[in-house]
ChimeraX commands (.cxc) that place a marker at each C-alpha (Angstrom):
marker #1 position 93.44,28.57,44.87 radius 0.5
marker #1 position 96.02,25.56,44.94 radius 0.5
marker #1 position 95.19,22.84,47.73 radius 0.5
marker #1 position 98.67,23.80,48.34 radius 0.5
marker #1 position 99.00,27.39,48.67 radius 0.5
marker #1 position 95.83,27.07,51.04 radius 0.5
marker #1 position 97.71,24.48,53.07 radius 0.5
marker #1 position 100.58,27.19,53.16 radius 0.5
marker #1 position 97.60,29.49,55.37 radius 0.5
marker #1 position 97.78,29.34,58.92 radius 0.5
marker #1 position 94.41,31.04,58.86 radius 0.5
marker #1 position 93.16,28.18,56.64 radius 0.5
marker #1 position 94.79,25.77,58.92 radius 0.5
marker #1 position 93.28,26.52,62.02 radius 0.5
marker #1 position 90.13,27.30,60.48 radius 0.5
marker #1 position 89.46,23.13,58.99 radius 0.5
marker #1 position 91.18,22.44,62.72 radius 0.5
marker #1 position 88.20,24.49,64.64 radius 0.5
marker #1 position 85.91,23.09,61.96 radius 0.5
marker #1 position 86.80,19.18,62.23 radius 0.5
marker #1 position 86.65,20.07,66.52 radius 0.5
marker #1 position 83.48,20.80,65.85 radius 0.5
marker #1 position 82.43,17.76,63.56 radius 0.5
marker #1 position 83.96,15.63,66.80 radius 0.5
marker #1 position 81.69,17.47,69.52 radius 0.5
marker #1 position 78.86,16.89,67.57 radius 0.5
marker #1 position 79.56,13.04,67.17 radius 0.5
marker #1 position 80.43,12.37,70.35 radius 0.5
marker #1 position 77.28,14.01,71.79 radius 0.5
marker #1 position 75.57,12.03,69.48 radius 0.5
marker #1 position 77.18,8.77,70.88 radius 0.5
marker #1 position 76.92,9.92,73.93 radius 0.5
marker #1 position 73.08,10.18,74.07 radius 0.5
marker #1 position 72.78,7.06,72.15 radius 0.5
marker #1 position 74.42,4.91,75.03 radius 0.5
marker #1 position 72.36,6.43,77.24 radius 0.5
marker #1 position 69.19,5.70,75.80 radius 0.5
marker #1 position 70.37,1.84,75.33 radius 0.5
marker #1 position 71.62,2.27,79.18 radius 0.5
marker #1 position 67.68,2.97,80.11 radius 0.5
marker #1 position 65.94,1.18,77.71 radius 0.5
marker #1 position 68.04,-2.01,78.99 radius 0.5
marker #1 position 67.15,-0.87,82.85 radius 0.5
marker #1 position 63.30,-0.57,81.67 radius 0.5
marker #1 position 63.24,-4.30,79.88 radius 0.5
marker #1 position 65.16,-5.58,82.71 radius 0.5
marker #1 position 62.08,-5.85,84.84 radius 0.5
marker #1 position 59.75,-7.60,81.72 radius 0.5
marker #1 position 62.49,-10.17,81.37 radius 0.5
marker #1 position 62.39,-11.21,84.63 radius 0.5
marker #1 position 58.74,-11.28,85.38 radius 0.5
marker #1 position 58.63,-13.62,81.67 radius 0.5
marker #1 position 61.56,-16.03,82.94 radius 0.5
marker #1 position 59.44,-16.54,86.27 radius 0.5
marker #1 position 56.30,-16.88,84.04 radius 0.5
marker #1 position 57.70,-19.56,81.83 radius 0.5
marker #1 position 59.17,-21.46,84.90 radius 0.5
marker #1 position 55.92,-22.13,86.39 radius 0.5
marker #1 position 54.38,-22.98,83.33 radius 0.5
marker #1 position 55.80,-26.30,82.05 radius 0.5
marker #1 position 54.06,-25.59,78.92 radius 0.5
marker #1 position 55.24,-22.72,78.10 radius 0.5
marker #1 position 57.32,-22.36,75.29 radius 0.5
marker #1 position 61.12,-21.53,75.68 radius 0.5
marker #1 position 61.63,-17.78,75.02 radius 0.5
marker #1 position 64.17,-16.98,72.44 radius 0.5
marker #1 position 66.07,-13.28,73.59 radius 0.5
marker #1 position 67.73,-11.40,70.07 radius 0.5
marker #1 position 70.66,-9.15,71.01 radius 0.5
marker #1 position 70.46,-6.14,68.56 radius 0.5
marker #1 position 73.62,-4.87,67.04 radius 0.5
marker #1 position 74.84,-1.43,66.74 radius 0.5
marker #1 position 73.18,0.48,63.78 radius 0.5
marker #1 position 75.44,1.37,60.11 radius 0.5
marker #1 position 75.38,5.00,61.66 radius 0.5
marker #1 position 76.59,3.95,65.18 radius 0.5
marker #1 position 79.15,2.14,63.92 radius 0.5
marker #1 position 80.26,4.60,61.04 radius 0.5
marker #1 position 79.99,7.29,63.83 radius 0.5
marker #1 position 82.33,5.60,66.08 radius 0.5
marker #1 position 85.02,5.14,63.12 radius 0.5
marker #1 position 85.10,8.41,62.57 radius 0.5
marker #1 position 85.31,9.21,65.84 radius 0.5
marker #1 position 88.39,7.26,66.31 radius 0.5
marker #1 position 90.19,8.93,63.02 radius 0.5
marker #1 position 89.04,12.59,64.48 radius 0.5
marker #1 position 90.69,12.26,67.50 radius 0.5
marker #1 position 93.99,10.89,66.11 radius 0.5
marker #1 position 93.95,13.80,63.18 radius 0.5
marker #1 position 93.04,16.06,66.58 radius 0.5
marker #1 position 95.79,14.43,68.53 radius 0.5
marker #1 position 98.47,15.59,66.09 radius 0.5
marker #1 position 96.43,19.06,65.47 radius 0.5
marker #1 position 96.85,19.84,68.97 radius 0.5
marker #1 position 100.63,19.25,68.85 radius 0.5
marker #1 position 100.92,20.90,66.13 radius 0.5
marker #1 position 99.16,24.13,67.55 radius 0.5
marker #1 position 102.08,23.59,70.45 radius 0.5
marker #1 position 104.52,24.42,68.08 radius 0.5
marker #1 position 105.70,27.86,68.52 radius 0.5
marker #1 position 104.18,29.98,65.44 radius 0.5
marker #1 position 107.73,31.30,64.27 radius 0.5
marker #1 position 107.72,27.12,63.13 radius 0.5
marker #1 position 104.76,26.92,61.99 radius 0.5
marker #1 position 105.00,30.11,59.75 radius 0.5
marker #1 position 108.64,28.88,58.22 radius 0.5
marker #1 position 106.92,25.63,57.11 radius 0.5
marker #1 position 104.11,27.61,55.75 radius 0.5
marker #1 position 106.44,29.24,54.38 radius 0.5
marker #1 position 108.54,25.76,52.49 radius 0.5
marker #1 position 104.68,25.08,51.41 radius 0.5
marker #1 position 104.24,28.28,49.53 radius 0.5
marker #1 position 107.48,28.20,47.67 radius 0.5
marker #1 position 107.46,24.72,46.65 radius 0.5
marker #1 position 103.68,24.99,45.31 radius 0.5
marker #1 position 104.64,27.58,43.19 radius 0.5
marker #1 position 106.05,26.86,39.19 radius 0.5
marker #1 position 108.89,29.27,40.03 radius 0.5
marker #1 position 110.18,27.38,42.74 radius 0.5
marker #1 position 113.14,25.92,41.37 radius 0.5
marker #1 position 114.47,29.60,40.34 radius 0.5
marker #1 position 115.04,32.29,42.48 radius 0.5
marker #1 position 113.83,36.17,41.00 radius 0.5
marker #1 position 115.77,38.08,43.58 radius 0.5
marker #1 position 118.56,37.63,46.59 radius 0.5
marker #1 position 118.45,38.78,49.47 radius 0.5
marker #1 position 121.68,40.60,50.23 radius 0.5
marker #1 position 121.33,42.73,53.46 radius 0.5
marker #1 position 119.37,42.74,56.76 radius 0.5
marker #1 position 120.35,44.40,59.75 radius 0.5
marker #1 position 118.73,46.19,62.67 radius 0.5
marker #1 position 119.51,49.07,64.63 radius 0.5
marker #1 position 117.85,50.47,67.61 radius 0.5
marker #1 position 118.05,53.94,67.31 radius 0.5
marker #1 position 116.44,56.35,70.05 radius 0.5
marker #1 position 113.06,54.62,71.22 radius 0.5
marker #1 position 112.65,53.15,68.00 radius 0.5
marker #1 position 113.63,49.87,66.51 radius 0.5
marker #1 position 114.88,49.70,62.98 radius 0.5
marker #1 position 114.85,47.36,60.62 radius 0.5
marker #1 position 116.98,47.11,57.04 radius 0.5
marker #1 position 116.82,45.11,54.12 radius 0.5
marker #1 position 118.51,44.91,50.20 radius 0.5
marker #1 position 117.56,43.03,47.48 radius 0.5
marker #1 position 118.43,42.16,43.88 radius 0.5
marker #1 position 116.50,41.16,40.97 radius 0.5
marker #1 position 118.56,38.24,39.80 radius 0.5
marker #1 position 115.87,37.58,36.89 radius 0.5
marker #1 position 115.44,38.25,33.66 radius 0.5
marker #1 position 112.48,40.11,33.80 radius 0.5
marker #1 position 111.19,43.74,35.79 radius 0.5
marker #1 position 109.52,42.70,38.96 radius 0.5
marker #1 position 106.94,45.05,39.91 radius 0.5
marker #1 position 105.28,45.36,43.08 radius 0.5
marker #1 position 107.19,43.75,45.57 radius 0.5
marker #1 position 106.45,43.71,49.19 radius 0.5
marker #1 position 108.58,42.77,52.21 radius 0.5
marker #1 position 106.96,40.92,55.19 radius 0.5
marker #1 position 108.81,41.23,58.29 radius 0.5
marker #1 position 107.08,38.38,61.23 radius 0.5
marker #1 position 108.25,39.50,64.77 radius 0.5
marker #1 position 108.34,37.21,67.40 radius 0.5
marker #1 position 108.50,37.07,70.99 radius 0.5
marker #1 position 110.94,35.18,73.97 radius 0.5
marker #1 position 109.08,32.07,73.43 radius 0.5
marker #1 position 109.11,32.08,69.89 radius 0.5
marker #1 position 105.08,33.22,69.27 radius 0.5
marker #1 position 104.22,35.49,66.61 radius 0.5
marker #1 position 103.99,38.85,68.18 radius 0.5
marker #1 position 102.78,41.22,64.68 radius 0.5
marker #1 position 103.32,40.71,60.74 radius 0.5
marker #1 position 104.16,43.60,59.15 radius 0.5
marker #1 position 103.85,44.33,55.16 radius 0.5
marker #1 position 106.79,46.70,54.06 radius 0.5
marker #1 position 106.58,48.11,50.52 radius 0.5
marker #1 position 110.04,48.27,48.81 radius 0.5
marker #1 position 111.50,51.78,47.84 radius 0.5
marker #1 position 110.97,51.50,44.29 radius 0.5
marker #1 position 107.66,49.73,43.05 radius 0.5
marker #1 position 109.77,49.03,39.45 radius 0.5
marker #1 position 112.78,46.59,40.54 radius 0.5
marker #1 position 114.88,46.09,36.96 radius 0.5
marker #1 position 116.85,43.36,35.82 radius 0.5
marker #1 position 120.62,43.29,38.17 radius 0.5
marker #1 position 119.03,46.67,39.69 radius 0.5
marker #1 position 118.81,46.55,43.85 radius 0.5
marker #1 position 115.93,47.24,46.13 radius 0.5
marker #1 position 115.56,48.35,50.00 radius 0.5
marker #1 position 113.29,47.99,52.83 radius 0.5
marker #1 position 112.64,49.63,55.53 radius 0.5
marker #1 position 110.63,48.97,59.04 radius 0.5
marker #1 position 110.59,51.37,62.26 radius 0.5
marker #1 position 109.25,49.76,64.89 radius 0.5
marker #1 position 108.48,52.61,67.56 radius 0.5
marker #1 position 108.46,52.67,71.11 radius 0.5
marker #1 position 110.14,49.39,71.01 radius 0.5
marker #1 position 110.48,48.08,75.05 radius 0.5
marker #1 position 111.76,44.81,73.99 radius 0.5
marker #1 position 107.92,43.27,72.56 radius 0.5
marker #1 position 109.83,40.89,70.18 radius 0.5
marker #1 position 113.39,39.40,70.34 radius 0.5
marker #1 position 113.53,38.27,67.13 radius 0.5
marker #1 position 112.11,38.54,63.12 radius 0.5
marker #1 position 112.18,36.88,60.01 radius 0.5
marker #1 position 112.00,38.29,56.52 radius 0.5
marker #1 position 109.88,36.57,53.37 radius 0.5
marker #1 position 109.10,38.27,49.96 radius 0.5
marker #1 position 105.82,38.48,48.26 radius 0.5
marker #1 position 104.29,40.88,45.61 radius 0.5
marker #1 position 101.31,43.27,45.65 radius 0.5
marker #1 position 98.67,40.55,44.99 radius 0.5
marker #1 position 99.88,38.35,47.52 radius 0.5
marker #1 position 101.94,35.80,45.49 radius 0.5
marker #1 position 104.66,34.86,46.80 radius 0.5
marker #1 position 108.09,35.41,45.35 radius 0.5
marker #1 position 111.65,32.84,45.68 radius 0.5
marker #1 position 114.73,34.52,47.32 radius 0.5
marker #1 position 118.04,33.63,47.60 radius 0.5
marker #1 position 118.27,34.25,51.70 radius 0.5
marker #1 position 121.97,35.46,52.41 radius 0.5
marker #1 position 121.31,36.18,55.78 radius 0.5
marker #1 position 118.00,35.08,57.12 radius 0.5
marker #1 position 116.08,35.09,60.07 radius 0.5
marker #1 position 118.33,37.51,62.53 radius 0.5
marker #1 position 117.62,37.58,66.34 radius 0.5
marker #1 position 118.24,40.38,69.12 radius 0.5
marker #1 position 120.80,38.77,72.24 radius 0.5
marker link #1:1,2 radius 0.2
marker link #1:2,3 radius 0.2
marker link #1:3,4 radius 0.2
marker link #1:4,5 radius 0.2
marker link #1:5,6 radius 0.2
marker link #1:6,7 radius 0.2
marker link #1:7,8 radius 0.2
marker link #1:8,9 radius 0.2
marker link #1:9,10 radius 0.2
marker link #1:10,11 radius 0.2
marker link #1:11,12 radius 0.2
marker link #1:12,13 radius 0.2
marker link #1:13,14 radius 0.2
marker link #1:14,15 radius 0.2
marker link #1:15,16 radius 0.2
marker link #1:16,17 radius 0.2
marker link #1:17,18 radius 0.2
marker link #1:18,19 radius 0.2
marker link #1:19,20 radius 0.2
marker link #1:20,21 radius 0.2
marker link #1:21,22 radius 0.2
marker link #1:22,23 radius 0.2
marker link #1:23,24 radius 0.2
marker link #1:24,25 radius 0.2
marker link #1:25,26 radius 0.2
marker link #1:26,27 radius 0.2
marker link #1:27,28 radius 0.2
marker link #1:28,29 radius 0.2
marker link #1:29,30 radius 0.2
marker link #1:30,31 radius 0.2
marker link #1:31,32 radius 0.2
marker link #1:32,33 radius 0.2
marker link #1:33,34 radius 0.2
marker link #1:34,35 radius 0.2
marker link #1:35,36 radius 0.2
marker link #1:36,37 radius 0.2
marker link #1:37,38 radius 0.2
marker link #1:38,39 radius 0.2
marker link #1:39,40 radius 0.2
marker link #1:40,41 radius 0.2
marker link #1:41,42 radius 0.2
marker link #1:42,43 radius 0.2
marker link #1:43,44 radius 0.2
marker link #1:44,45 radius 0.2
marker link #1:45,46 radius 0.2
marker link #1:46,47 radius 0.2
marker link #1:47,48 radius 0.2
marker link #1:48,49 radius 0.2
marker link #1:49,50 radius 0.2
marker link #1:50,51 radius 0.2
marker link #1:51,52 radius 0.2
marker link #1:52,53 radius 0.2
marker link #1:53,54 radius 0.2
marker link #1:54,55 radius 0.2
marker link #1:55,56 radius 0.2
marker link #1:56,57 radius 0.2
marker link #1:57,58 radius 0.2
marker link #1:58,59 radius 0.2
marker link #1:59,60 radius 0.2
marker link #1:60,61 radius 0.2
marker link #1:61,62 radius 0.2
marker link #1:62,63 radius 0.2
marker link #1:63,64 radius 0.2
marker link #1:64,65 radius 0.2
marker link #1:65,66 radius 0.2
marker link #1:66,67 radius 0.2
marker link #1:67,68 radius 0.2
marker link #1:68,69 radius 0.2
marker link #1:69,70 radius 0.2
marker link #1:70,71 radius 0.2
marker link #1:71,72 radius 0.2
marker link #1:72,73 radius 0.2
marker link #1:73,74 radius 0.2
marker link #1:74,75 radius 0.2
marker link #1:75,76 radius 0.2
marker link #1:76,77 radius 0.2
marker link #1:77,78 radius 0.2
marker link #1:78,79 radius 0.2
marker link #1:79,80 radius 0.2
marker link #1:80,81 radius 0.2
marker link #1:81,82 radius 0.2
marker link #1:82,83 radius 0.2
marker link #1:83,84 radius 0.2
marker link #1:84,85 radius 0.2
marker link #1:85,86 radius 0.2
marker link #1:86,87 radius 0.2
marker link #1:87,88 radius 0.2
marker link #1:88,89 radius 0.2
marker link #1:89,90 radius 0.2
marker link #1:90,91 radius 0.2
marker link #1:91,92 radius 0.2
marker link #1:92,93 radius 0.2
marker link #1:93,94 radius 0.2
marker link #1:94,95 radius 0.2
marker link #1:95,96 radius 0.2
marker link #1:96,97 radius 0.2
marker link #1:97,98 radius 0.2
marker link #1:98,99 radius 0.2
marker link #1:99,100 radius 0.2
marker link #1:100,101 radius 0.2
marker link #1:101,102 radius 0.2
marker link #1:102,103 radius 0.2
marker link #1:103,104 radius 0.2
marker link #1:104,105 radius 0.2
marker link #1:105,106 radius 0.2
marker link #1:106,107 radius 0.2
marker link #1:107,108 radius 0.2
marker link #1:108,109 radius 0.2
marker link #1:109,110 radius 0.2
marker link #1:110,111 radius 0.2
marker link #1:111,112 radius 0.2
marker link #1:112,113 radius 0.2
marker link #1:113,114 radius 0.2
marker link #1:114,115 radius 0.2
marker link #1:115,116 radius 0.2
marker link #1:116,117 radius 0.2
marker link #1:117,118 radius 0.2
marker link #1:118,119 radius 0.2
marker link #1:119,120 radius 0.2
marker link #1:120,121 radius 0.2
marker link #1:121,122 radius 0.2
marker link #1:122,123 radius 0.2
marker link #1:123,124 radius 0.2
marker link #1:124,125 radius 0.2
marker link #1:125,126 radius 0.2
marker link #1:126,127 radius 0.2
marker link #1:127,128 radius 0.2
marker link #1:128,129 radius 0.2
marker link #1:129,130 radius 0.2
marker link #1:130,131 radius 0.2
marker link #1:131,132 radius 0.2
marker link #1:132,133 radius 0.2
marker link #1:133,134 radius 0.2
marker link #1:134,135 radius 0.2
marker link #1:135,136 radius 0.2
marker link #1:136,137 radius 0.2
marker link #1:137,138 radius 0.2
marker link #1:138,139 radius 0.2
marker link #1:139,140 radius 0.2
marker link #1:140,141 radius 0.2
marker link #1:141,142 radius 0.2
marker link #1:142,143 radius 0.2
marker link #1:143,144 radius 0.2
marker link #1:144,145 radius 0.2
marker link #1:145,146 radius 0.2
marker link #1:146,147 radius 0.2
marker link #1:147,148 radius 0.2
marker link #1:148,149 radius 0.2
marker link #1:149,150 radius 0.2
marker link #1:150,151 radius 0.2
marker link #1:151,152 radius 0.2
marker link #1:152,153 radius 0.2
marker link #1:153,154 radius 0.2
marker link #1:154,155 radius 0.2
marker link #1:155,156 radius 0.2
marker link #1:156,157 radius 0.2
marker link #1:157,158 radius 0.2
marker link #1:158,159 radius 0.2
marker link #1:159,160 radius 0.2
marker link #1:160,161 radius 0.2
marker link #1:161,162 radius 0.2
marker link #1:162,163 radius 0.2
marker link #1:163,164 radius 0.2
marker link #1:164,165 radius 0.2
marker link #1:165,166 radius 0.2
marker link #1:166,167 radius 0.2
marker link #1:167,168 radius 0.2
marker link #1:168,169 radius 0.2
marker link #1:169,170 radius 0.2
marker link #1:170,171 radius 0.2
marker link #1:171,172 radius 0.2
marker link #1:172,173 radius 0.2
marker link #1:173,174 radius 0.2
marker link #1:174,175 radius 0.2
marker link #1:175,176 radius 0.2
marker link #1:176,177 radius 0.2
marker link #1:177,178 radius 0.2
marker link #1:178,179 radius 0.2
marker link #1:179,180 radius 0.2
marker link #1:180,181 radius 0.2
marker link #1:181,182 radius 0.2
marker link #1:182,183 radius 0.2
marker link #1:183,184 radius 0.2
marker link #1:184,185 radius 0.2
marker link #1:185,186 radius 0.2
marker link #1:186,187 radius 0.2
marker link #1:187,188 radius 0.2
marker link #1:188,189 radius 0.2
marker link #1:189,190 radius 0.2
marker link #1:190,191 radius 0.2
marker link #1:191,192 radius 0.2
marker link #1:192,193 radius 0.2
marker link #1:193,194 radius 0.2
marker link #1:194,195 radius 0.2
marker link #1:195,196 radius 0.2
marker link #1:196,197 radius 0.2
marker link #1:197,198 radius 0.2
marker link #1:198,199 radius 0.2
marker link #1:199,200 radius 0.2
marker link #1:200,201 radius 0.2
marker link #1:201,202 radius 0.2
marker link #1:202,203 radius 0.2
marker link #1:203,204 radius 0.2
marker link #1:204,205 radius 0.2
marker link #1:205,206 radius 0.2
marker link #1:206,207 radius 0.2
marker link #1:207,208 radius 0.2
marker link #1:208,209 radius 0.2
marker link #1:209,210 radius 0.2
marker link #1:210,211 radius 0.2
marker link #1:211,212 radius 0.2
marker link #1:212,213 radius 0.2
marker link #1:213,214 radius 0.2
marker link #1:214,215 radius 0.2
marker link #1:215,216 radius 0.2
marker link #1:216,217 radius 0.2
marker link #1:217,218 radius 0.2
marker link #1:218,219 radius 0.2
marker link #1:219,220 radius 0.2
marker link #1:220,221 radius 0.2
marker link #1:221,222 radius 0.2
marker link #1:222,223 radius 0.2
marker link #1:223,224 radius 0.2
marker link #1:224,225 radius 0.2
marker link #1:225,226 radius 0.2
marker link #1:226,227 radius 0.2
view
């Protein structure tokens, strides 16, 4: 798979996020107990130094003592570098995990599109979505037409739902109602939410076929939301 199309997964995304928090524990445990072994093993010479400065004082032949300050080890110092790089790339992970998921999924989104050779020419446009509560049940509409050349096969709807606060309440895969969609020829959707007590206040719409490519749209109306 592309480095972009896995850049496009939130599921990938979080996953190398979890994965590099890890890497950072680890580290700074590792720095952490290395400190603290310098911290005692300077506490333990401590007492040796002194009892060799009072030594070579009341010897006049003695000869001076010479003290070498060790510096920090290639791995110490490595460690620490990448310490500091972690938690800036964590820094802007963690606001970036702020962001509510209906943002993070429309960038996802840009990401898929653009990685994708077709992305300069849109196969189908999107020419109706509406909603309609009907009963206890929420519904949810959508046309399309193939604007290509060529039959697309296959093509799947996938409706995001989010809540108040814009997080991503459920994802929903809708298959069209014709699995053949012909050159100029049209295409609907269709999504019944039931027992809907107001769970989500709003939804967006992207296109994708059967094996999970996904597929450029003209968007006449977009992402619609519930007052």
């Amino acid at each position: 798979m592309p480095p972009t199309l896995l850049l496009s997964s939130t599921t990938f995304i979080y996953g190398v996020l979890g994965l590099l928090g890890a890497i950072i524990l680890v580290l700074a445990v590792y720095l952490f107990r290395y400190m603290l072994r310098r911290r005692r093993t300077a506490k333990t010479a401590a007492p040796d130094k002194s009892a060799k400065a009072a030594a070579s004082e009341s010897s006049p032949a003695a000869e001076p003592a010479f003290v070498l300050t060790g510096r920090p080890s290639i791995l110490t110092r490595t460690s620490r570098a990448l310490l500091g790089m972690f938690a800036w790339f964590m820094v802007g992970a963690f606001l970036l995990i702020l962001l509510p998921e209906e943002t993070v999924d429309r960038w996802a989104q840009v990401v898929r599109l653009r990685s994708t050779p077709e992305a300069q020419e849109e196969t189908i446009a999107f020419l109706y979505l509406g909603d309609e509560p009907r009963e206890r049940d929420f519904h949810i509409r959508g046309v399309v037409r193939n604007i290509s050349t060529m039959p697309i096969e296959k093509l799947d709807a996938t409706v995001r739902l989010y809540s108040s606060d814009g997080q991503l309440v459920e994802t929903v895969v809708v298959r069209m109602d014709t699995e053949l969609i012909n050159p100029d020829a049209t295409a609907a959707f269709h999504l019944r939410f039931p027992e809907y007590a107001g769970q989500f206040t709003s939804y967006s719409v992207d296109f994708k076929l059967r094996n999970g490519e996904p597929v450029p749209y003209k968007d006449m109306r977009g992402a619609r939301e519930r007052g």
